[in-house]
Backbone as XML, in Angstrom:
<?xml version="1.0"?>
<chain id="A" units="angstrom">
  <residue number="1" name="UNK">
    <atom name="N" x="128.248" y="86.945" z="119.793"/>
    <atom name="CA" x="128.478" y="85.831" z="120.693"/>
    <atom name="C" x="129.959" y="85.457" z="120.632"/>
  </residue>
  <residue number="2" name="UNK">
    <atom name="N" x="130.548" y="85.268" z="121.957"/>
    <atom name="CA" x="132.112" y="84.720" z="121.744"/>
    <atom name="C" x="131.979" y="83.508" z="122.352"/>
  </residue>
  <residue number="3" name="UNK">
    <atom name="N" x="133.013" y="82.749" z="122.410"/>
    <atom name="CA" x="133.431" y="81.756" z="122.879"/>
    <atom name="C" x="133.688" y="80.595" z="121.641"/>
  </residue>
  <residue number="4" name="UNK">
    <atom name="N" x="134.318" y="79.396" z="122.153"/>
    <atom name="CA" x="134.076" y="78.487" z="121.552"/>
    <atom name="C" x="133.100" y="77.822" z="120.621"/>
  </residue>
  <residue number="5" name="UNK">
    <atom name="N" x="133.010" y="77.729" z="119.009"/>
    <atom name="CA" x="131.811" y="77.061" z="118.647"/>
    <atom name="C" x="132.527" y="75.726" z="118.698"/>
  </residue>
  <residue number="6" name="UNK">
    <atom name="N" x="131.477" y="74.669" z="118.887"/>
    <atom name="CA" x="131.543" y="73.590" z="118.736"/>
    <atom name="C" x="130.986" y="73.118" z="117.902"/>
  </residue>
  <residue number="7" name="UNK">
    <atom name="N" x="131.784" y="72.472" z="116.952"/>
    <atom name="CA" x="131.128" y="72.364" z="115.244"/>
    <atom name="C" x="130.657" y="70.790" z="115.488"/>
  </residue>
  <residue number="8" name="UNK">
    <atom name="N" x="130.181" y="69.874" z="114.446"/>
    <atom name="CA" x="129.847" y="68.282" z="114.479"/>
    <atom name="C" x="131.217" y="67.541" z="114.728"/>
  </residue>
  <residue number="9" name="UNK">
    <atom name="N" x="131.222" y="66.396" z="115.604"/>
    <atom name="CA" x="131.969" y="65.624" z="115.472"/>
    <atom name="C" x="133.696" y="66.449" z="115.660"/>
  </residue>
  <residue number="10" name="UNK">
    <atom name="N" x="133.923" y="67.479" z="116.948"/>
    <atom name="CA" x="134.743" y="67.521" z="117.119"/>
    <atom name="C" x="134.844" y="67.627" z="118.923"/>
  </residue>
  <residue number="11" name="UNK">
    <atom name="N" x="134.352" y="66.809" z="119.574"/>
    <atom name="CA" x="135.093" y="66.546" z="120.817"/>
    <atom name="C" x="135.514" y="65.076" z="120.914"/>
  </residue>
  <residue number="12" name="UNK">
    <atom name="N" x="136.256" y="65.224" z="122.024"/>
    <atom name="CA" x="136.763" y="63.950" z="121.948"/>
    <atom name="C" x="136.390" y="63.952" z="123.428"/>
  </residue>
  <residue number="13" name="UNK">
    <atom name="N" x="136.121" y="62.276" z="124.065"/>
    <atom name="CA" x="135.579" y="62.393" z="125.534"/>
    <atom name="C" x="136.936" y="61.291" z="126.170"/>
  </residue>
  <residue number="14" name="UNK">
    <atom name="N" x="137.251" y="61.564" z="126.849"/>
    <atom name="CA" x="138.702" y="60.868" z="127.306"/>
    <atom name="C" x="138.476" y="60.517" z="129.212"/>
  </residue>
  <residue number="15" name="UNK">
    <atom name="N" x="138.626" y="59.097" z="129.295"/>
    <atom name="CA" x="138.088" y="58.365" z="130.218"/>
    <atom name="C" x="139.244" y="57.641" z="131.010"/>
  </residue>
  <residue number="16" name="UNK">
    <atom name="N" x="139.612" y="58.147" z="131.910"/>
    <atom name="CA" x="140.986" y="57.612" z="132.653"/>
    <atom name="C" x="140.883" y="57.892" z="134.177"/>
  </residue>
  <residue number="17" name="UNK">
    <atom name="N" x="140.741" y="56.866" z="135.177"/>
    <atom name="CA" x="141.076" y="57.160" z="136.560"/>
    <atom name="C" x="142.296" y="57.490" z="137.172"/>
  </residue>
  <residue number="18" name="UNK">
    <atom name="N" x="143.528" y="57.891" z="136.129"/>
    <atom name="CA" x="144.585" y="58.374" z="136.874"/>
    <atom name="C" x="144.778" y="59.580" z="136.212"/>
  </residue>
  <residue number="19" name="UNK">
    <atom name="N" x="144.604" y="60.645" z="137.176"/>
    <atom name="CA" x="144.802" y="62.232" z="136.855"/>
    <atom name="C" x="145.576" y="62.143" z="135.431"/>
  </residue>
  <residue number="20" name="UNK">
    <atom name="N" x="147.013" y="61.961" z="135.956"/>
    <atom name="CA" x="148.417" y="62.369" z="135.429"/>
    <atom name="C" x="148.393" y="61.766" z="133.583"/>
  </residue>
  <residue number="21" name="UNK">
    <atom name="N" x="147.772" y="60.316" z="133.407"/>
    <atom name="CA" x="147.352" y="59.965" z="132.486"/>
    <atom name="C" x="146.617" y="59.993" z="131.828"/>
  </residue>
  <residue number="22" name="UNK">
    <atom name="N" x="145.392" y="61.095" z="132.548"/>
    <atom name="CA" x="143.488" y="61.721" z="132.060"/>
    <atom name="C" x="144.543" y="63.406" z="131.434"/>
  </residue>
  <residue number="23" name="UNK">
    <atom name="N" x="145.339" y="63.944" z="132.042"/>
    <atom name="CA" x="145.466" y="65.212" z="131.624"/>
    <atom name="C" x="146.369" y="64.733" z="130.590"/>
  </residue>
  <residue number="24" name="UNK">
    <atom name="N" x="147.768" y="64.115" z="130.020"/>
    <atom name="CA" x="148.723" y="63.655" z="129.337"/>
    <atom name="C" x="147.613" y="63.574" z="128.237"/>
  </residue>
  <residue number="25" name="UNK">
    <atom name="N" x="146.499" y="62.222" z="128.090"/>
    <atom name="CA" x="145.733" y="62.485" z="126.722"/>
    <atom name="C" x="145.137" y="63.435" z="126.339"/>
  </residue>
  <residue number="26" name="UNK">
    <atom name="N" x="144.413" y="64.214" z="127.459"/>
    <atom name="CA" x="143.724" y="65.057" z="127.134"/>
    <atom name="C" x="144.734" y="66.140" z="126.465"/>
  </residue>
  <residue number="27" name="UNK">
    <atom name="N" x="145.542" y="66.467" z="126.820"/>
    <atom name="CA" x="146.519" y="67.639" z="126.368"/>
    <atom name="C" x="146.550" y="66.966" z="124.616"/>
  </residue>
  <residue number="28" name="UNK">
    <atom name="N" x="147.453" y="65.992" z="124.556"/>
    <atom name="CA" x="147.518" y="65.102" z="123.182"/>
    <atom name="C" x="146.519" y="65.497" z="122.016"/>
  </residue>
  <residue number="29" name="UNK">
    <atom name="N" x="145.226" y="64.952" z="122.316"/>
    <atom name="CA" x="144.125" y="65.126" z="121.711"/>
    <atom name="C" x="143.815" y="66.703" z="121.701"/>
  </residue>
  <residue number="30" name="UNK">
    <atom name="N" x="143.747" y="67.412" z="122.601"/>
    <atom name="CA" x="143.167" y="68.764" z="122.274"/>
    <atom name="C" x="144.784" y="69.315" z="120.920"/>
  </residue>
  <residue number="31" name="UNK">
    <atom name="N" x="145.800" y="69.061" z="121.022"/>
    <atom name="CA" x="146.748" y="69.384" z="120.110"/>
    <atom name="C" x="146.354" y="69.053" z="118.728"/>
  </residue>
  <residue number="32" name="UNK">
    <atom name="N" x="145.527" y="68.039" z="118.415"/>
    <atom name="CA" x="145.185" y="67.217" z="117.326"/>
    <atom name="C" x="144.180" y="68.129" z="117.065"/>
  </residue>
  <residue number="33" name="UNK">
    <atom name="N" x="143.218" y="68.940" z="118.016"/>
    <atom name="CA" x="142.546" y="69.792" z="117.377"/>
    <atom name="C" x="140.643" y="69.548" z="117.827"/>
  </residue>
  <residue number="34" name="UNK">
    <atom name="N" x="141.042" y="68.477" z="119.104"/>
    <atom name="CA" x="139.447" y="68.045" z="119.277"/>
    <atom name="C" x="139.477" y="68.670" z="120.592"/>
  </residue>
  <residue number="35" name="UNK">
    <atom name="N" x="138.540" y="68.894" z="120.556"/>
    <atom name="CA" x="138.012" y="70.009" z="122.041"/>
    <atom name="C" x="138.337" y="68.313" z="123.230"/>
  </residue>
  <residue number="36" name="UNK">
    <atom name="N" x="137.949" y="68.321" z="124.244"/>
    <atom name="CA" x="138.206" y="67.109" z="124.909"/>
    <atom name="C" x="137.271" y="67.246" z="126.153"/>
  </residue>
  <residue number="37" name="UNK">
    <atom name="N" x="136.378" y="66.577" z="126.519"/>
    <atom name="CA" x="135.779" y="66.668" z="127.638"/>
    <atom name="C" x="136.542" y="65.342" z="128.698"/>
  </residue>
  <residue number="38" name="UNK">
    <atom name="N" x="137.244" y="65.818" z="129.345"/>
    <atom name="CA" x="137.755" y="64.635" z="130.387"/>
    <atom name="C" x="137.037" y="64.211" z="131.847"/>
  </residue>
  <residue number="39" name="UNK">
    <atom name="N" x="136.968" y="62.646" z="131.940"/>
    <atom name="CA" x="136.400" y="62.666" z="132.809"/>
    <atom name="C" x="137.304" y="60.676" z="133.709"/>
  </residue>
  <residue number="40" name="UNK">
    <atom name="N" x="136.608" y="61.052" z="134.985"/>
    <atom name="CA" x="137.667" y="60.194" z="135.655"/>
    <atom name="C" x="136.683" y="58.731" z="135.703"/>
  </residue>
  <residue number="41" name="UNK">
    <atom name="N" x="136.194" y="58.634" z="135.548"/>
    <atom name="CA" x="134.910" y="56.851" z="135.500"/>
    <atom name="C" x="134.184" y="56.553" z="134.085"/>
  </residue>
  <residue number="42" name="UNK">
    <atom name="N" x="133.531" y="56.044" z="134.289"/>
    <atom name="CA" x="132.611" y="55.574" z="132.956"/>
    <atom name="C" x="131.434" y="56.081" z="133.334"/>
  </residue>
  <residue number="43" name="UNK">
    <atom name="N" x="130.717" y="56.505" z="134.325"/>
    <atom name="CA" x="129.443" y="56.798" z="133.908"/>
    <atom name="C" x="129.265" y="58.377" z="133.737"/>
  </residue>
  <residue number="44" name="UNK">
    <atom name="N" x="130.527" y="58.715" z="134.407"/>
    <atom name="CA" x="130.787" y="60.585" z="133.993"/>
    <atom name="C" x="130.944" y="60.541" z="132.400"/>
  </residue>
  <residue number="45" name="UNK">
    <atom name="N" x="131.395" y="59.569" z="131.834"/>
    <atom name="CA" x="131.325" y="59.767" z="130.372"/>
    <atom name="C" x="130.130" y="59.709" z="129.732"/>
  </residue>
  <residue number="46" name="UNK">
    <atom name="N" x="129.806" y="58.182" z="129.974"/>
    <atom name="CA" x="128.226" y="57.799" z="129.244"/>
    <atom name="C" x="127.337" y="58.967" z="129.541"/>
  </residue>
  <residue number="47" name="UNK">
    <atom name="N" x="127.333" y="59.956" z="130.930"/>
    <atom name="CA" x="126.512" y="61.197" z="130.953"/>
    <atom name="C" x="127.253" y="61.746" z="129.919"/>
  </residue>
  <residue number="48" name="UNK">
    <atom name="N" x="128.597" y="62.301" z="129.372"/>
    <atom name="CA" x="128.498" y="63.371" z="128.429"/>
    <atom name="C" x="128.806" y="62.854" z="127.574"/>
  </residue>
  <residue number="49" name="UNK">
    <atom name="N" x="128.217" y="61.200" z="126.728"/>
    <atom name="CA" x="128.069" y="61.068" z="125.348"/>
    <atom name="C" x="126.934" y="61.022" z="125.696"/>
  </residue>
  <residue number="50" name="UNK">
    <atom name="N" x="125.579" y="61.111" z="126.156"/>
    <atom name="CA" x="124.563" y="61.739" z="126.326"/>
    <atom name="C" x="124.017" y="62.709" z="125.899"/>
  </residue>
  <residue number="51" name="UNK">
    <atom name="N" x="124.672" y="63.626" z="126.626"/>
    <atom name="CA" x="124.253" y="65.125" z="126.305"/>
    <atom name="C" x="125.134" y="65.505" z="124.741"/>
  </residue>
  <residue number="52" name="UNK">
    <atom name="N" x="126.049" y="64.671" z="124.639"/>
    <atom name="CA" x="126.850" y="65.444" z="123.516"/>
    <atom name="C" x="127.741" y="64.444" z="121.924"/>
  </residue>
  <residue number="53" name="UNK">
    <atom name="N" x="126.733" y="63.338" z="122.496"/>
    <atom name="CA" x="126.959" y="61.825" z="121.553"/>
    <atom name="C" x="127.409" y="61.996" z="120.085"/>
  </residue>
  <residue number="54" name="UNK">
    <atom name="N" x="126.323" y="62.984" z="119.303"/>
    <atom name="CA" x="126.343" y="63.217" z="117.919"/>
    <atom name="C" x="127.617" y="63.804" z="117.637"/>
  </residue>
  <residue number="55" name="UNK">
    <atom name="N" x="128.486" y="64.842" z="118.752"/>
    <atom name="CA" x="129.477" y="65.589" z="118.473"/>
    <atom name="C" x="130.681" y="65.251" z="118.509"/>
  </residue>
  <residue number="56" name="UNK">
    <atom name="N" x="130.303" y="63.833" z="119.777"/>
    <atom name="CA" x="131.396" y="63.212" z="119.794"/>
    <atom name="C" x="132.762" y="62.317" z="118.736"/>
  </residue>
  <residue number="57" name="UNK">
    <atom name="N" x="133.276" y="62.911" z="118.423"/>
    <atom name="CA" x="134.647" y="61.789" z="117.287"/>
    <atom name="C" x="134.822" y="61.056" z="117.681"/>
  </residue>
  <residue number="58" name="UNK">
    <atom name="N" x="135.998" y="60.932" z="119.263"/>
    <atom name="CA" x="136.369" y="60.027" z="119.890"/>
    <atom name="C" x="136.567" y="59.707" z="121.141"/>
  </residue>
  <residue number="59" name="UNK">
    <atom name="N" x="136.667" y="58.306" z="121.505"/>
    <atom name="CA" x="136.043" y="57.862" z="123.319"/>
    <atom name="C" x="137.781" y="57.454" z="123.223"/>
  </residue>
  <residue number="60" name="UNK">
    <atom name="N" x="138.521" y="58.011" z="124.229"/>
    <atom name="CA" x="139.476" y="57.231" z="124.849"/>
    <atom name="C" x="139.254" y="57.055" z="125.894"/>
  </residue>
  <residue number="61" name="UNK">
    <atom name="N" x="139.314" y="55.908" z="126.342"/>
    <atom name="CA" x="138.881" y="55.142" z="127.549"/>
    <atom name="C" x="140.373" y="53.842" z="128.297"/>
  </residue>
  <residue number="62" name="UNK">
    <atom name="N" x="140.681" y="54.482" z="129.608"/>
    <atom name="CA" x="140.976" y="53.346" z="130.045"/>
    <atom name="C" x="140.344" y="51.955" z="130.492"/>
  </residue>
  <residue number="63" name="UNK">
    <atom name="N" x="141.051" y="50.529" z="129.938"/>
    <atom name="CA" x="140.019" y="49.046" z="130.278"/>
    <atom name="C" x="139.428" y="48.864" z="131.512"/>
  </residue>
  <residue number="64" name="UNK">
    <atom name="N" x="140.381" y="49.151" z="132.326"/>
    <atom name="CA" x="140.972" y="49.163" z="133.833"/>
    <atom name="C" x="140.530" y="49.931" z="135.133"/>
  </residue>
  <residue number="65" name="UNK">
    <atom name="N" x="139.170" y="50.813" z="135.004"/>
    <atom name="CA" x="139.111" y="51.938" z="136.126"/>
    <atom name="C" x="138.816" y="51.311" z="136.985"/>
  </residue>
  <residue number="66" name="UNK">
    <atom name="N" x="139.017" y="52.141" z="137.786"/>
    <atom name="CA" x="138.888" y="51.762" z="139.408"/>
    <atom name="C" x="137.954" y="51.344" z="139.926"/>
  </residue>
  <residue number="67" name="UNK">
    <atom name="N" x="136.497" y="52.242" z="139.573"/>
    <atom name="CA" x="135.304" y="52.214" z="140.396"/>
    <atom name="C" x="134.021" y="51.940" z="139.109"/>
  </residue>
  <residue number="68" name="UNK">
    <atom name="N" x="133.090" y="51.185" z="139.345"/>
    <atom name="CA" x="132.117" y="51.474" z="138.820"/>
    <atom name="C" x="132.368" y="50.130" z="137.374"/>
  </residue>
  <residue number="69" name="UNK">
    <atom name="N" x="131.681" y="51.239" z="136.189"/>
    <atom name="CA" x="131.573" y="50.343" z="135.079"/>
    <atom name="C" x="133.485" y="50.688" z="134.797"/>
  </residue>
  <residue number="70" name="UNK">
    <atom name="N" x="133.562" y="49.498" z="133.561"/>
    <atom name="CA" x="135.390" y="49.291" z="133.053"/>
    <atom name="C" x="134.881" y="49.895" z="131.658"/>
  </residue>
  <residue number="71" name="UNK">
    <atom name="N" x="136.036" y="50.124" z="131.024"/>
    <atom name="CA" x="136.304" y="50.895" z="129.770"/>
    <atom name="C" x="135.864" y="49.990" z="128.704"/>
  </residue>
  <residue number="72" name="UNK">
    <atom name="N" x="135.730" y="48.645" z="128.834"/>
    <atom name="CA" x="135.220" y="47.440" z="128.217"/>
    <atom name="C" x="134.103" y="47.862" z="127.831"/>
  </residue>
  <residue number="73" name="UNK">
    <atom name="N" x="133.638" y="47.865" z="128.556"/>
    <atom name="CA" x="131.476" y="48.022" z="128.921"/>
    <atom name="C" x="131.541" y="49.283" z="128.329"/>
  </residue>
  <residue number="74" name="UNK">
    <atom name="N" x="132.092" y="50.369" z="128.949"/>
    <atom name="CA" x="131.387" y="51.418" z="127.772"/>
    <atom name="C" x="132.127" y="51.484" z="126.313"/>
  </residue>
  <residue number="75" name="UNK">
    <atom name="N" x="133.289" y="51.127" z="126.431"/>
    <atom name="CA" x="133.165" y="50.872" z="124.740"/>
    <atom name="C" x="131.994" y="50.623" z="123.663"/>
  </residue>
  <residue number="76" name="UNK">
    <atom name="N" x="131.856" y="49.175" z="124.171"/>
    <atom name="CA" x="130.937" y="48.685" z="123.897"/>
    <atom name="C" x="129.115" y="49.437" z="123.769"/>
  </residue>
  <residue number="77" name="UNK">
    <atom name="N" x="129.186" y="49.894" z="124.607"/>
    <atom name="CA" x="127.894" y="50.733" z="125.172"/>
    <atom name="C" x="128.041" y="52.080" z="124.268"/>
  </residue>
  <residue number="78" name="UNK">
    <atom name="N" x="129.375" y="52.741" z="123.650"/>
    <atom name="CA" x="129.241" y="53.628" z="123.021"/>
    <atom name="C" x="128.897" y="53.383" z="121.190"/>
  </residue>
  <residue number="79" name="UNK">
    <atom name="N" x="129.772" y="51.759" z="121.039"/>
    <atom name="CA" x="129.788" y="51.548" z="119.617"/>
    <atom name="C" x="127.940" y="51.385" z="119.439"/>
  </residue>
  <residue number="80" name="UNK">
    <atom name="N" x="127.439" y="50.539" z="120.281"/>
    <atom name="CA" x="126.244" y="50.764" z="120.066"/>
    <atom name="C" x="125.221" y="51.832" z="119.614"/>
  </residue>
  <residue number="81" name="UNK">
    <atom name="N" x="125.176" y="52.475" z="120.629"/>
    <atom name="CA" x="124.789" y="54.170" z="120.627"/>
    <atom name="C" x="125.148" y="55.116" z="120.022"/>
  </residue>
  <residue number="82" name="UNK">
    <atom name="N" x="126.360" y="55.058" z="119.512"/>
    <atom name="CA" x="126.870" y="55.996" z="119.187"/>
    <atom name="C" x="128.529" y="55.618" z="117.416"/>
  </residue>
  <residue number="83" name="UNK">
    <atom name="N" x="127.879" y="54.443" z="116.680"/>
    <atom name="CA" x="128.871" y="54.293" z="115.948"/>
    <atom name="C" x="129.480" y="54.689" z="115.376"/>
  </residue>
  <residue number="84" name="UNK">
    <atom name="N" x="129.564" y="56.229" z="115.308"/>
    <atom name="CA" x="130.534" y="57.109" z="113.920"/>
    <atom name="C" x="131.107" y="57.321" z="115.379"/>
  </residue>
  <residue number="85" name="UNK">
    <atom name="N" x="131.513" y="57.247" z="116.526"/>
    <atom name="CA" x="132.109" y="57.487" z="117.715"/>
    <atom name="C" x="133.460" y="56.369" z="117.294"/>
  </residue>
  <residue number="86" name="UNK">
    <atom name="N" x="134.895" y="57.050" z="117.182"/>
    <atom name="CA" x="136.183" y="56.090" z="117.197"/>
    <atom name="C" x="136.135" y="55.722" z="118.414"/>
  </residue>
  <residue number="87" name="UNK">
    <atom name="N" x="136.340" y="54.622" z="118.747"/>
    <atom name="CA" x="136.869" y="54.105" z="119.845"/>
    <atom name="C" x="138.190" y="53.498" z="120.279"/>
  </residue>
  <residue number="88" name="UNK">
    <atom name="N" x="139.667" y="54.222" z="121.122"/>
    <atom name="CA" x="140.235" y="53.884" z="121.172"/>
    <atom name="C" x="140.627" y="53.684" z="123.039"/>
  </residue>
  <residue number="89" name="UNK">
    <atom name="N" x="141.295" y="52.254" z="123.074"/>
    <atom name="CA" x="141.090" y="51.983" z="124.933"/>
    <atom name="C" x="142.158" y="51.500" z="124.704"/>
  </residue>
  <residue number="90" name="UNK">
    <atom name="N" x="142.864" y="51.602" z="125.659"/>
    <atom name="CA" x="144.424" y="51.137" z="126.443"/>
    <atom name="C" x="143.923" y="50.184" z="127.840"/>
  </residue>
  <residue number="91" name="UNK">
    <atom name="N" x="145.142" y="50.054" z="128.715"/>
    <atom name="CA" x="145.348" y="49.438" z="129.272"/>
    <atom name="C" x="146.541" y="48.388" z="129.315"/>
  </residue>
  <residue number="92" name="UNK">
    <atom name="N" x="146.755" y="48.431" z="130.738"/>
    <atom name="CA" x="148.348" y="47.418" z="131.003"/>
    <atom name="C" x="148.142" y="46.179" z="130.808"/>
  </residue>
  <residue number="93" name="UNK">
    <atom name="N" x="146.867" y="45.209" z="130.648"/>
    <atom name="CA" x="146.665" y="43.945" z="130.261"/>
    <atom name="C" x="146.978" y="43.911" z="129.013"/>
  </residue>
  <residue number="94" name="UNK">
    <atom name="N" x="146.529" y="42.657" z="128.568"/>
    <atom name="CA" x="146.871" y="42.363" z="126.872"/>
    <atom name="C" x="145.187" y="42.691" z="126.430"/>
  </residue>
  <residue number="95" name="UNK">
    <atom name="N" x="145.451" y="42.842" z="125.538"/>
    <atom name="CA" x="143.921" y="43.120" z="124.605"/>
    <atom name="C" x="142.727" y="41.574" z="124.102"/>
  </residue>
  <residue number="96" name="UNK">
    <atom name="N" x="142.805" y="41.359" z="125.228"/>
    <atom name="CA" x="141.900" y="39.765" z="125.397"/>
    <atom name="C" x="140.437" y="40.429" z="125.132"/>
  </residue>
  <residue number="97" name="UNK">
    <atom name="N" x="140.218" y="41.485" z="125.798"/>
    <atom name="CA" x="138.812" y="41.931" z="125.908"/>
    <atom name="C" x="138.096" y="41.657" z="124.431"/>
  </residue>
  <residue number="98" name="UNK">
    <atom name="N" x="136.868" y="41.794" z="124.803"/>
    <atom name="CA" x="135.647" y="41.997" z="123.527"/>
    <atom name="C" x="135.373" y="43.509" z="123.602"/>
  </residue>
  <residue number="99" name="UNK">
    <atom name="N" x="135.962" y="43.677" z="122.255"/>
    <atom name="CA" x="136.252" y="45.313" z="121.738"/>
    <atom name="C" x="135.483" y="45.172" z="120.529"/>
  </residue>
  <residue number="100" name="UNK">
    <atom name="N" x="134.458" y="46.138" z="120.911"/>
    <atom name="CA" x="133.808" y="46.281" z="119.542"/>
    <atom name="C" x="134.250" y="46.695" z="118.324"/>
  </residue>
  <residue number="101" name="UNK">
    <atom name="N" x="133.657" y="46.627" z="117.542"/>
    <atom name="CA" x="134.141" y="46.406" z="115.955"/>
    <atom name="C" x="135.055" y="47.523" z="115.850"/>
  </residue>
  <residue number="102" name="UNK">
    <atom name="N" x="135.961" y="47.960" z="115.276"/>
    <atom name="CA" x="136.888" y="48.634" z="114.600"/>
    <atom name="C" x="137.273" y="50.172" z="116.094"/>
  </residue>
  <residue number="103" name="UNK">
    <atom name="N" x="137.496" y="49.053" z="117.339"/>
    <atom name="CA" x="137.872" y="49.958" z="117.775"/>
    <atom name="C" x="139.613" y="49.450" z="117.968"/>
  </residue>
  <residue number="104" name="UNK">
    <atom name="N" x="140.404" y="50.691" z="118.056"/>
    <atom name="CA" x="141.590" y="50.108" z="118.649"/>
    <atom name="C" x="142.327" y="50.070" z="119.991"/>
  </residue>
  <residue number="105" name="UNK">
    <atom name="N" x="143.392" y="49.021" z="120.306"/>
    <atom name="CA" x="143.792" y="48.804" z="121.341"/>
    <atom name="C" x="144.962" y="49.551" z="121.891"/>
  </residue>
  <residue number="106" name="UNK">
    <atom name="N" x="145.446" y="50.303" z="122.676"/>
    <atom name="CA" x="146.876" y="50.703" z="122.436"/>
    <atom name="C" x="147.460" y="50.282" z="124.213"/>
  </residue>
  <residue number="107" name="UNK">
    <atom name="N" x="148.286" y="49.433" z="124.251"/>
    <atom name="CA" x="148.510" y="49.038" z="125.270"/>
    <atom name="C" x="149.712" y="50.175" z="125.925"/>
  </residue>
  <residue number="108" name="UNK">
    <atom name="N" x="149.545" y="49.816" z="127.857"/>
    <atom name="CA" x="149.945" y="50.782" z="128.079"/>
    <atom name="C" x="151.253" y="50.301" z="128.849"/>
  </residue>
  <residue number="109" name="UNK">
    <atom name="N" x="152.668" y="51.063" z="128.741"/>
    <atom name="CA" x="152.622" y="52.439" z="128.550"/>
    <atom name="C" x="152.472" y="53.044" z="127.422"/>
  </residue>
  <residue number="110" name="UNK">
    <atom name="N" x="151.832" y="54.155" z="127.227"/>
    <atom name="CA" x="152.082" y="54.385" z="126.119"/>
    <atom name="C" x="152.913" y="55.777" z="125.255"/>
  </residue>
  <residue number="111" name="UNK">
    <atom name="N" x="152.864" y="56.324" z="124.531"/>
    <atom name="CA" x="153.725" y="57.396" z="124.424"/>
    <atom name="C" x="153.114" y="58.506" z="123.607"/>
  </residue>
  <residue number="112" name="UNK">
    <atom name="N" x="153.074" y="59.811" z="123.857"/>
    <atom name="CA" x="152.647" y="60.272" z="122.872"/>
    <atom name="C" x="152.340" y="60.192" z="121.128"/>
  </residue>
  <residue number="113" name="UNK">
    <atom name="N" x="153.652" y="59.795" z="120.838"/>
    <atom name="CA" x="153.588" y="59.136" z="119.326"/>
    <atom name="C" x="152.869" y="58.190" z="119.194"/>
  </residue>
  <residue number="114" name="UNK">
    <atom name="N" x="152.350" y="57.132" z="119.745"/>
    <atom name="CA" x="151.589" y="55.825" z="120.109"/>
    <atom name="C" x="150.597" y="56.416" z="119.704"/>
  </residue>
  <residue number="115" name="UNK">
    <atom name="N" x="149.830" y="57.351" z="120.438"/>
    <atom name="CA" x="148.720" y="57.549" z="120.523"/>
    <atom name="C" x="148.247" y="58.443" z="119.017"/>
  </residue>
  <residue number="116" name="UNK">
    <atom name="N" x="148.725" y="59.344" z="119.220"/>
    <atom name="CA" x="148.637" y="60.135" z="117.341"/>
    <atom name="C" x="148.585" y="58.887" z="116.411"/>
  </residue>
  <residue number="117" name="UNK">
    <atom name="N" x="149.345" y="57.883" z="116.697"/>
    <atom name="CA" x="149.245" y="56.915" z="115.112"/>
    <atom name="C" x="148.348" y="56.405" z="115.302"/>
  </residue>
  <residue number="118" name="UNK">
    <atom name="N" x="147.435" y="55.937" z="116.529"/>
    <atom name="CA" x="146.780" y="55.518" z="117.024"/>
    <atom name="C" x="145.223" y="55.836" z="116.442"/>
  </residue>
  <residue number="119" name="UNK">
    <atom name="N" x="145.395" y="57.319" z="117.008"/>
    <atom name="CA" x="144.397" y="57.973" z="116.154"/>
    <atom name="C" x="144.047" y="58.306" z="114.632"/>
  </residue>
  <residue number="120" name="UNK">
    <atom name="N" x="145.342" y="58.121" z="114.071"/>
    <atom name="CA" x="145.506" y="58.249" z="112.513"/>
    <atom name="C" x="144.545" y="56.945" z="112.021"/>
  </residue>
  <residue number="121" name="UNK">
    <atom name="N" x="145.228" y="55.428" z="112.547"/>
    <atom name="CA" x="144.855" y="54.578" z="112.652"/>
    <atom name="C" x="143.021" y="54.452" z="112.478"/>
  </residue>
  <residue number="122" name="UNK">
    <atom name="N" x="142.388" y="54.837" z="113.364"/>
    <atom name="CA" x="140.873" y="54.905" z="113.824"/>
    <atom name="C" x="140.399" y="55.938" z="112.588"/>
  </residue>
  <residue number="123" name="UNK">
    <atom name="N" x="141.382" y="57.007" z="112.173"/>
    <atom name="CA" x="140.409" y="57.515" z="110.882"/>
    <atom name="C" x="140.445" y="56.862" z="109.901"/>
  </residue>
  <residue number="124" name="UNK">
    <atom name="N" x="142.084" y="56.150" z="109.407"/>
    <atom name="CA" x="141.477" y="55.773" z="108.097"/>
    <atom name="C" x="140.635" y="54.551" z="108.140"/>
  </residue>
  <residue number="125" name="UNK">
    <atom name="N" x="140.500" y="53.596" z="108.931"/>
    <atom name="CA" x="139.893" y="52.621" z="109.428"/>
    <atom name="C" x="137.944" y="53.020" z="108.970"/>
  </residue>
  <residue number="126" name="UNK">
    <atom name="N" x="137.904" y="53.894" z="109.760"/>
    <atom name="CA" x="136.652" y="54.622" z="109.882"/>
    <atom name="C" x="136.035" y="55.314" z="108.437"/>
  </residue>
  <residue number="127" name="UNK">
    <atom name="N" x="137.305" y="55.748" z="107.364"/>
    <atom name="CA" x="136.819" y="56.350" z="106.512"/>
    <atom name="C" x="136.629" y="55.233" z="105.319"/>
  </residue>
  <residue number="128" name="UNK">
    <atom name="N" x="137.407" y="54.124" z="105.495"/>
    <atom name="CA" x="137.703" y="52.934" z="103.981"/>
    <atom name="C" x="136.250" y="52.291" z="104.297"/>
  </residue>
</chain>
């Protein structure tokens, strides 16, 4: 058999309605070493922490999408369902929202380096 195995707890599901800023993380994160399923709304995600919840590491999610449910709600909807899931969400507002427990905020713009510490951030958080 070839292809990709996908071992526990290494995709990351990355949630952004602007292309240019859905491919920028996604590139980021797959460098870090997590496979990345990208998708442009919230309920294209909540379908593939669905099908693929247990495997999932981490939800980056923009607060802010366009259409449908906000990055708020499924945060939230993932810490539930899914709590060994990091949760990290951006957005150009200030971080007023109700963010579930030990997820982090990284406001936007943001920068590649931002985001790596970001993520450093969410493991040791996750592991203490």
């Amino acid at each position: 058999m070839t292809g990709t195995v996908v071992t526990p707890t290494s995709i990351a599901v990355v949630v952004e309605d602007d292309e240019d800023a859905r491919g920028l993380a996604a590139a980021i994160i797959e460098d870090s070493g997590l496979k990345v399923i990208a998708c442009g709304n919230a309920e294209d995600a909540l379908e593939q922490m669905c099908l693929h919840g247990s495997n999932v590491a981490l939800l980056f999610a923009d607060m802010d999408l366009s259409s449908g449910m906000d990055g708020e709600a499924l945060a939230q909807i993932v810490r539930r369902n899914w709590p060994d899931t990091c949760v990290l969400v951006t957005s150009h507002r200030d971080s007023d929202a109700a963010l579930p427990d030990h997820a982090v905020y990284m406001p936007k713009p943001w920068e590649p380096a931002d985001m790596l510490a970001a993520m450093m951030n969410l493991r040791r958080s996750r592991s203490a």
